[in-house]
C-alpha positions in Angstrom: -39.1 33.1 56.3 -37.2 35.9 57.9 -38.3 39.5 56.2 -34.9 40.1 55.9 -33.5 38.1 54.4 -36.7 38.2 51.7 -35.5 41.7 51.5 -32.3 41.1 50.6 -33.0 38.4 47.7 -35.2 40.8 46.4 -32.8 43.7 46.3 -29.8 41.2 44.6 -33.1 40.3 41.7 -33.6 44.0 41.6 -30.1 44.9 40.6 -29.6 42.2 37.8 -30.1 41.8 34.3 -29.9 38.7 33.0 -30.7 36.2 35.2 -33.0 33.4 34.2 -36.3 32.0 36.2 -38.6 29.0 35.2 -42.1 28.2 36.2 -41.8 25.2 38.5 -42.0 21.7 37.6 -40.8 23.0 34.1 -37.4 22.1 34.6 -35.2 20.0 37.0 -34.2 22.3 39.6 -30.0 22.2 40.0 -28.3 24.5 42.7 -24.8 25.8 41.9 -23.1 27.1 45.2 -20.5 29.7 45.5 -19.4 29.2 48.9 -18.1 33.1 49.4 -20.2 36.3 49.5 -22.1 37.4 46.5 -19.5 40.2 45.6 -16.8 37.4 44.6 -19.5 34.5 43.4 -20.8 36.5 40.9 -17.0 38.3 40.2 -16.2 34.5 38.8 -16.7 33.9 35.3 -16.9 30.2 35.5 -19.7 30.4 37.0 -21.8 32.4 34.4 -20.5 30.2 31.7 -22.1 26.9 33.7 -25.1 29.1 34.6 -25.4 29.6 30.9 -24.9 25.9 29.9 -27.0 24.3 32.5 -29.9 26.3 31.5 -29.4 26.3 28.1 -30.0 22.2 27.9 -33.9 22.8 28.3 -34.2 20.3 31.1 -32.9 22.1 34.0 -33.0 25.4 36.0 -29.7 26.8 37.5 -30.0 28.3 40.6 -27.3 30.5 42.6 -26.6 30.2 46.2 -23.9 32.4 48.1 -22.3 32.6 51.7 -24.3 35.2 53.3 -22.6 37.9 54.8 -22.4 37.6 58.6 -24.9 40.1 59.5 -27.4 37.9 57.7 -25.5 33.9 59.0 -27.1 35.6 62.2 -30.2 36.6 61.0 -30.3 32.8 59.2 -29.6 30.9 62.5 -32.0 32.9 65.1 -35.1 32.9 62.7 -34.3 29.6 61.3 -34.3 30.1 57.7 -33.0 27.9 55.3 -30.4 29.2 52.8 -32.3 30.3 49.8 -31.7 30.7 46.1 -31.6 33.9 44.6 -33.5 33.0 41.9 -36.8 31.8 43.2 -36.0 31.8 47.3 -36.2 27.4 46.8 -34.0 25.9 50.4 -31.1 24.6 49.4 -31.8 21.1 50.5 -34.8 21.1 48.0 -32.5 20.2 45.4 -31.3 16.9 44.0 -27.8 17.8 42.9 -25.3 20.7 44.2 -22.8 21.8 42.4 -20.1 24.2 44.2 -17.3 26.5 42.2 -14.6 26.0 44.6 -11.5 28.5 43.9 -9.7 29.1 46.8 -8.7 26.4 50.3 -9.9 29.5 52.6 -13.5 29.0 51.0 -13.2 25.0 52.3 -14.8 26.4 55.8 -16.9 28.6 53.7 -18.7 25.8 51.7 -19.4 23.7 55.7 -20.8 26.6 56.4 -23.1 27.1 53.5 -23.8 23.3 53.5 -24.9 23.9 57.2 -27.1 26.9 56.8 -28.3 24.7 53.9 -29.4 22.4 56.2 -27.4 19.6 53.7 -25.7 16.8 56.0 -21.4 17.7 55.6 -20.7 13.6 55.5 -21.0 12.4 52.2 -22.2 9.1 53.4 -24.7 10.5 55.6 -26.6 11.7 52.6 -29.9 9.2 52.1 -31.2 8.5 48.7 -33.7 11.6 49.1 -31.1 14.5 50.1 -29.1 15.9 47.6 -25.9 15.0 45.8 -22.8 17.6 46.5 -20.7 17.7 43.2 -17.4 20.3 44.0 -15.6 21.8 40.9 -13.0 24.6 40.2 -9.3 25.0 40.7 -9.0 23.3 44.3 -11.3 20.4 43.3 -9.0 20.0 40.2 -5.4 20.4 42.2 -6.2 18.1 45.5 -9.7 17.1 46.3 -8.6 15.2 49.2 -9.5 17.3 52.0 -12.9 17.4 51.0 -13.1 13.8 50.1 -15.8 13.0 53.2 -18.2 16.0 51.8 -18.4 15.5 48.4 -20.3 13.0 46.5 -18.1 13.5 43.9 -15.9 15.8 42.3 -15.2 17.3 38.9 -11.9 17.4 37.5 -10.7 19.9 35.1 -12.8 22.1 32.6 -16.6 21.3 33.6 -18.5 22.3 30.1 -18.5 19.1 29.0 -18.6 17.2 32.4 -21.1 18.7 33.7 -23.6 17.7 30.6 -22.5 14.0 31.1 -23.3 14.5 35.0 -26.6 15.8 34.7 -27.9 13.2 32.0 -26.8 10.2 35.0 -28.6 12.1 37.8 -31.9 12.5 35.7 -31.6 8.7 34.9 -33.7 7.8 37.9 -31.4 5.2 39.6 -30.6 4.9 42.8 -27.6 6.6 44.5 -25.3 3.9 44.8 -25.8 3.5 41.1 -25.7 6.9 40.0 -22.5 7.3 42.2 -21.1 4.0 40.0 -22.3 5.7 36.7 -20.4 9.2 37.2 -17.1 7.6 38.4 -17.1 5.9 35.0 -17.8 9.2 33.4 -14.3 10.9 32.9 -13.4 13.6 34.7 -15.1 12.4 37.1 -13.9 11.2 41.1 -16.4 9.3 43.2 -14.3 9.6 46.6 -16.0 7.1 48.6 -14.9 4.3 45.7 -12.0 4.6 47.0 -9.3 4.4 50.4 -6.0 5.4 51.5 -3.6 3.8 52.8 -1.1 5.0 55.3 2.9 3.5 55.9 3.8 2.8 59.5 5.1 6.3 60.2 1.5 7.4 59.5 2.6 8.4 56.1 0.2 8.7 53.4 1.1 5.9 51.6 -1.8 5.5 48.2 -4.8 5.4 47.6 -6.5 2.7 46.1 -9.7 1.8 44.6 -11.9 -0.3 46.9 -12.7 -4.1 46.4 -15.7 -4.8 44.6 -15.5 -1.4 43.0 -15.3 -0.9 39.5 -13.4 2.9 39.8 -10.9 3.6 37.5 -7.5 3.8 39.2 -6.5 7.1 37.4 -9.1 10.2 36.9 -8.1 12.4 33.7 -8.6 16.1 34.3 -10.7 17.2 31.2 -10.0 19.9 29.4 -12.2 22.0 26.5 -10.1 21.5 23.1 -12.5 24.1 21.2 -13.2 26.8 23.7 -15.2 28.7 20.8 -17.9 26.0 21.3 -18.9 27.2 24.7 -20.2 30.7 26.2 -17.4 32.2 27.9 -19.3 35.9 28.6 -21.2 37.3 31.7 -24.8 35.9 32.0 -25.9 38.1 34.6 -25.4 41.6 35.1 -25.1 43.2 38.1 -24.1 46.3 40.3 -23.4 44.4 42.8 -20.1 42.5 42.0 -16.4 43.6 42.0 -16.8 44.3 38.1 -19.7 46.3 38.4 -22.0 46.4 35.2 -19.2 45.0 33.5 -19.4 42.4 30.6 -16.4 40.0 31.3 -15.1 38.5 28.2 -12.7 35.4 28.1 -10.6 36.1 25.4 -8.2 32.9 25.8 -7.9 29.9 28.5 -4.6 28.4 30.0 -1.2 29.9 29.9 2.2 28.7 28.2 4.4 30.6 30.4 6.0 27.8 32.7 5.6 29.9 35.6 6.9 27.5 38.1 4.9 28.4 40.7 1.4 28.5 39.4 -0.9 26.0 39.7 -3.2 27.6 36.5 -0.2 27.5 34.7 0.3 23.4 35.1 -3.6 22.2 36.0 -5.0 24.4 33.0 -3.0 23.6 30.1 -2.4 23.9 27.0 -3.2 27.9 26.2 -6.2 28.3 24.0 -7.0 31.9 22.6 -10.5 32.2 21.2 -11.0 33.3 17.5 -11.4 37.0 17.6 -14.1 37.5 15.6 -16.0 35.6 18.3 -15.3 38.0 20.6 -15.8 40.8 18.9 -19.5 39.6 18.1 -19.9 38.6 21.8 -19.1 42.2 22.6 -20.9 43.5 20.0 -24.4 42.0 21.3 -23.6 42.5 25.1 -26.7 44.3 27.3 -27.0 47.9 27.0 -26.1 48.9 30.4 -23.0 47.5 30.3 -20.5 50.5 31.8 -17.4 48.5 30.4 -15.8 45.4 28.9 -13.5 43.3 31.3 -10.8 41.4 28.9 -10.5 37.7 31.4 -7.9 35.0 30.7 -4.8 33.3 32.7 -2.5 35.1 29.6 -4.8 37.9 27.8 -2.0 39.5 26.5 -0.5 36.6 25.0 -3.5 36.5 22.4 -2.1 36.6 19.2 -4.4 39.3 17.9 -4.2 41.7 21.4 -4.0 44.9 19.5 -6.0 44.2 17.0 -8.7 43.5 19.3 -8.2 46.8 21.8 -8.1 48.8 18.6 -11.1 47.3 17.7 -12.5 48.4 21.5 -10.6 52.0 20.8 -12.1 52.8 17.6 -15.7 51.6 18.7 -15.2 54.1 22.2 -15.8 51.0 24.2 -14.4 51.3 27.9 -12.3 48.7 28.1 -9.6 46.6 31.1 -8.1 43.9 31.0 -7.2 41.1 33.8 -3.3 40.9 33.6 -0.7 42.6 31.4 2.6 40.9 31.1 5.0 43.4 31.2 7.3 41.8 28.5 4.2 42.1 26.1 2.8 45.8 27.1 3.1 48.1 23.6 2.7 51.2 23.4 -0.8 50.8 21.3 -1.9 48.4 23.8 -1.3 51.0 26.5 -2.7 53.8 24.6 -5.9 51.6 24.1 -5.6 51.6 27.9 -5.3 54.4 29.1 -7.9 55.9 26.1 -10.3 53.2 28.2 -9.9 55.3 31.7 -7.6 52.8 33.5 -5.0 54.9 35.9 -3.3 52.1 37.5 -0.5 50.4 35.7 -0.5 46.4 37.0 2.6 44.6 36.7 4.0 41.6 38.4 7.7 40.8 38.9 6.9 38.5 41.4 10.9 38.7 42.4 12.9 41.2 43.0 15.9 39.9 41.9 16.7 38.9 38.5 18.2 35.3 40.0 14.8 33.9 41.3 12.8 35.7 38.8 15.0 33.1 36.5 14.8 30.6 39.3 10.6 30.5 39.3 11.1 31.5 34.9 9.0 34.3 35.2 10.6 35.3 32.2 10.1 39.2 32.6 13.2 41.9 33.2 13.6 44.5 35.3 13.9 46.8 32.2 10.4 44.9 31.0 9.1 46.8 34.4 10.8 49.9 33.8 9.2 50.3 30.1 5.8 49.3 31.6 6.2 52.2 34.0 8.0 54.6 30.9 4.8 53.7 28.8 2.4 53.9 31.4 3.3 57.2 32.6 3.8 58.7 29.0 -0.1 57.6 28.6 -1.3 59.5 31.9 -1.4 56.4 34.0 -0.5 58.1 37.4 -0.1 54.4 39.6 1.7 51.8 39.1 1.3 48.4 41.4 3.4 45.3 41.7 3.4 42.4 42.8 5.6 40.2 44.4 6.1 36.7 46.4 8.3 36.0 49.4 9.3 32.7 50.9 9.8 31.3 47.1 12.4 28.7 47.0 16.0 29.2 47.4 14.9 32.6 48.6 17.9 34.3 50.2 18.1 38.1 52.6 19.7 39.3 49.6 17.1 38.5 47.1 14.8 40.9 49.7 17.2 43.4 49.5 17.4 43.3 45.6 13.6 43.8 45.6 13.5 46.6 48.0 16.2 48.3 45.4 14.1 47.8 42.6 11.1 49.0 44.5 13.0 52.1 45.0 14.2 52.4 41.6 10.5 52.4 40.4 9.3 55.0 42.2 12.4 57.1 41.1 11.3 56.3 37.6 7.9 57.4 38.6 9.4 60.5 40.4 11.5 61.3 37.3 8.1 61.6 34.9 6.4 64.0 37.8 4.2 61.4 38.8 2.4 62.0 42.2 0.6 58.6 41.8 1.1 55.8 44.0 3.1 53.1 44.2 1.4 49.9 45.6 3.0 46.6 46.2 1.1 43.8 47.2 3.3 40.7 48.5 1.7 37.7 49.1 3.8 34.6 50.7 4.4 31.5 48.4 2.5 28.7 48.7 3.6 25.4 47.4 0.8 23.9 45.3 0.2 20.2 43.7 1.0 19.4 40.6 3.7 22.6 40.0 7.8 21.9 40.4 7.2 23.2 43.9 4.8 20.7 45.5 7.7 18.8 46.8 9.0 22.1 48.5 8.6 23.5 51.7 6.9 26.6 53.1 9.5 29.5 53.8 10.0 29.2 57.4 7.3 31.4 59.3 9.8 33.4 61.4 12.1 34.1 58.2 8.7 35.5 56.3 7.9 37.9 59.1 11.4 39.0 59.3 11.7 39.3 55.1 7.9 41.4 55.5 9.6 43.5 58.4 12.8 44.2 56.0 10.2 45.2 53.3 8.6 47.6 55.4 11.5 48.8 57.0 13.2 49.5 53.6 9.8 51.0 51.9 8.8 53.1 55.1 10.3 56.3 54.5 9.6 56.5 50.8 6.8 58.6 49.8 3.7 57.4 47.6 5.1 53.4 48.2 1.9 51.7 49.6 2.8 48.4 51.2 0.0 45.7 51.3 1.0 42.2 52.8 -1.5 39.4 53.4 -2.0 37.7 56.5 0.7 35.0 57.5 -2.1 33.1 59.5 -4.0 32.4 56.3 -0.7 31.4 54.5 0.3 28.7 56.6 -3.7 27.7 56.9 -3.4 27.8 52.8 -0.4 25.7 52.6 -1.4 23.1 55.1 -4.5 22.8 52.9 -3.5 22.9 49.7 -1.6 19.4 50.5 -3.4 17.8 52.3 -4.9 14.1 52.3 -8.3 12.8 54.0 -7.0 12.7 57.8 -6.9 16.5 56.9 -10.2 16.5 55.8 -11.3 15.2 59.4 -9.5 17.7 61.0 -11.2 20.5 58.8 -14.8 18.9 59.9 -13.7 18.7 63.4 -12.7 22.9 63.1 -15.9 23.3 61.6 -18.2 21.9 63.9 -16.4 22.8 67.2 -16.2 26.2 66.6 -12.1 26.1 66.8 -10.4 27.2 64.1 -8.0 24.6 62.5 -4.8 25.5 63.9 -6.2 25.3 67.2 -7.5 21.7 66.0 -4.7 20.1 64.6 -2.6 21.6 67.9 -5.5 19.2 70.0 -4.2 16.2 68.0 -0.4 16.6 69.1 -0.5 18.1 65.0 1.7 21.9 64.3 0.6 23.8 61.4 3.7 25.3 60.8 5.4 22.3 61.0 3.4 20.6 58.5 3.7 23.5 55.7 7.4 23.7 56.2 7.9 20.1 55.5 9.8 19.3 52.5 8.6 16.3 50.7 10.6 13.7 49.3 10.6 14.1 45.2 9.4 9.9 44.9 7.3 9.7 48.2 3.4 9.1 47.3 1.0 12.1 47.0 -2.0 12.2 47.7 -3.3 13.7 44.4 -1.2 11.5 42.9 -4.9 9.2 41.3 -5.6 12.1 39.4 -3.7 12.8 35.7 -3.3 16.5 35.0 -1.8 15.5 31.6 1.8 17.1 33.0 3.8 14.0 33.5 5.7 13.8 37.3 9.0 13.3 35.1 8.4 17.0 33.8 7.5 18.4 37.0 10.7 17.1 38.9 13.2 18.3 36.2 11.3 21.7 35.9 12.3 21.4 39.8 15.6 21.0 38.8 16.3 23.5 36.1 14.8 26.1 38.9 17.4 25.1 41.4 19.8 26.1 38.2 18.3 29.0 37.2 17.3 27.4 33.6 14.9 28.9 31.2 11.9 26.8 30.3 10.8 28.5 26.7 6.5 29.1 26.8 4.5 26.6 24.7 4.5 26.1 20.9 2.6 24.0 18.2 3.9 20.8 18.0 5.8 20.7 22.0 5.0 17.2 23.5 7.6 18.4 26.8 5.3 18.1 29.4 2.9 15.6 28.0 -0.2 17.4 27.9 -0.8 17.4 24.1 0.6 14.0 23.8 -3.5 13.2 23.1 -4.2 16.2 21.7 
């Protein structure tokens, strides 16, 4: 083993609290892979809360694996090293089961990579009986698992506290691969991908896919979702200074979102919103490790908790530093910012994500331009000197003039800020949009590529001369690479494992095959043409999606969810 990398497991032990390590042959040994650096793994609360459940059934050991950062990829290639647990320093392929948080497409290349150093086989069906089984989870596994159909042995979809019990108690059975492969794609939740082929039309159009003969697959996979959060652990397990929330405890306080944001994925794939009772909370924060610097508040709507200030008053009066993951702006009081600001956060986050009130209605983002303006009145009457925003270009129907509305709004808000005195800054982060399955914009096209750079270039050029207006934009590149990926089917997959093992990256690849990237994300697809997530059941009916698609073409306003609403067909089985 190379010393330095024995070094540097030892320093990531040395700076945790929390993390759990068995005597061997106690336990079944289970890996859990984060397939990015160990700043974001251990940033991701799902993660803690399966590291918590996994250990806590008495039979098994969870142990984390990261991507290493590249100083140490080198160091793990030249002295031949196998990728290593943090926990005990046991090589990856010493395991009989793998499960990987996947949360983002850029981390696809990141898990080959992992898999690699791993010294784990990236074909699925190259795996004997003895090597390990590679179960993928998390948002991207949920959406579209297809592009990673030839790696995984199988894939869970939706929420993974209960699925993951059912999963381990097959594997430990004893049975044979083939068998245990037939017993989890009759658990639910859960997609075996080699059970199953696609077809393709004579245009090379993805056509279905179809469970295979002799298999006994169901044709549909339900995404699973947690109807009593409160049953589960939903804290940090493991502290740590290493992470992006250093020495914080991260609480979630509630699950899904009812907003109808038309562009989120969380918002459709995660439903129906699920606030946990507060006393829960409050006793969770209560007994959380001593050196806990701070509390992070995490959920896909905290603010829409129904008791929101009564829980931040509870955080004021009891002095405990305090933030919180997103603030709707249409929901900000001024207790809830006072509570804030009391906790030592100077940066007000809001996001419009439009500028104009037209495609804020279009995507029903449901928040006001005067909804910003009181955040920023609010924030800066509570000492908040920054303010950042964030925004989307490329969303559908997007217009020049919509850019223009935003750079005006921009401008307004930092003569609002001006207005108070404030010196702080004002940062605006604009990502592209990327059209994501199962939302009312998975049928849509990427914004054409040259249109984006010249809408970025009108941002800049409009923001350039104004002072204390930061202007962060993310990488086009990575959009299109995102897009591509998002919707893509098995050929794609191929592709991906081609990038990966020549070295090339997957532009470059798919150009080799006569393919165009940019072509391919700016593709409209027709509104009845097959998808190829289209096996899996998210609970939101197709129906819904295409007249959500409609009603943001009109500008209509899709009200957030309420007891009783059967709409979109989630809690038609709830």
């Amino acid at each position: 083993m190379s010393w330095k990398i024995k070094n540097y497991l030892q320093e990531l032990r040395a700076q945790e609290e929390g993390a759990l390590v068995y005597p061997p042959g106690l336990r079944h040994p289970v890996a859990f892979v984060y397939p990015n650096v160990y700043h974001l793994g251990m940033s991701n609360l799902g993660m803690h809360i399966l590291y918590q459940m996994i250990n806590a059934r008495g039979d098994s050991a969870c142990e984390r694996f990261f991507l290493p950062e590249r100083r140490l990829i080198e160091e793990h290639v030249k002295s031949k090293t196998p990728l290593l647990s943090v926990e005990t320093g046991k090589p990856l392929a010493d395991f009989a089961v793998i499960f990987v948080m996947l949360s983002f497409e850029m981390d696809y290349d990141n898990l080959l990579t992992v898999l690699d150093l791993g010294n784990i086989k990236l074909r699925a069906a190259e795996r004997n009986q003895r090597e390990p089984l590679v179960i993928i989870g998390g948002p991207c596994a949920t959406f579209n698992p297809e592009p990673l159909a030839a790696v995984a042995d199988a894939f869970v979809i939706g929420e993974g506290e209960e699925t993951v019990q059912r999963i381990l108690d097959v594997i430990y059975n004893g049975s044979s691969k083939e068998e245990r492969l037939a017993k989890l794609a009759a658990l639910p939740g859960v997609y075996v991908p080699s059970l199953y082929e696609a077809e393709y039309d004579a245009q090379g159009q993805f056509a279905a896919l179809k469970v295979k003969a002799g298999c006994s697959a169901p044709a549909t996979i339900k995404r699973q979702w947690v109807r009593d959060i409160d049953k589960y652990p939903h804290t940090t397990a493991i502290l740590s200074s290493g992470t992006e929330f250093e020495d914080m405890y991260i609480v979630e306080v509630a699950r899904g979102c009812g907003r109808h944001c038309r562009f989120c994925m969380a918002g459709y794939c995660f439903r129906k919103p699920r606030p946990r009772q507060l006393e829960q909370i409050i006793a969770d924060i209560e007994r959380r490790p001593a050196r806990t610097k701070k509390v992070g508040l995490m959920g896909a709507a905290v603010s829409d908790h129904p008791q929101m200030a009564e829980l931040t008053d509870y955080l004021c009066q009891q002095g405990i530093p305090f933030s919180v993951a997103s603030m709707r702006a249409d929901m900000l009081t001024e207790q809830i910012t006072e509570a804030l600001a009391a906790s030592g956060l100077r940066t007000m986050t809001v996001a419009p994500e439009a500028g104009s009130e037209r495609l804020r209605a279009a995507i029903n983002k449901g928040i006001t331009e005067e909804h910003v303006s009181n955040a920023i009145t609010l924030a800066a009457a509570k000492g908040m000197r920054h303010i950042k925003l964030y925004y989307m270009i490329g969303l559908p129907g997007e217009t020049d003039a919509d850019i223009e509305e935003t750079i005006a709004m921009i401008l307004r808000m930092r003569a609002q800020m001006d207005e108070f005195g404030s010196k702080g800054e004002l940062v605006i982060s604009v990502n592209g949009f990327v059209p994501k399955p199962w939302t009312p914009y998975q049928w849509a096209p990427l914004c054409n590529v040259r249109t984006l750079k010249r809408r970025f270039k009108m941002l800049n050029d409009g923001l350039k001369k104004s002072k204390h207006v930061k202007l962060i934009t993310e990488s086009l590149k990575e959009t299109v690479v995102q897009s591509v990926l998002a919707r893509g089917d098995r050929r794609l997959g191929e592709l991906l494992l081609e990038a990966h093992t020549t070295g090339n990256n997957l532009k470059t690849v798919l150009k080799q095959h006569g393919l165009d990237a940019e072509a391919m994300a700016e593709q409209a697809w027709a509104l009845e043409a097959p998808l190829p997530w289209q096996h899996l059941d998210m609970g939101v009916t197709m129906d819904y999606l295409r007249q959500e698609l409609v009603k943001s073409e009109q500008g209509k306003f899709t009200p957030m969810c309420f007891a009783s609403c059967k709409r979109c067909g989630v809690c038609r089985e709830a």
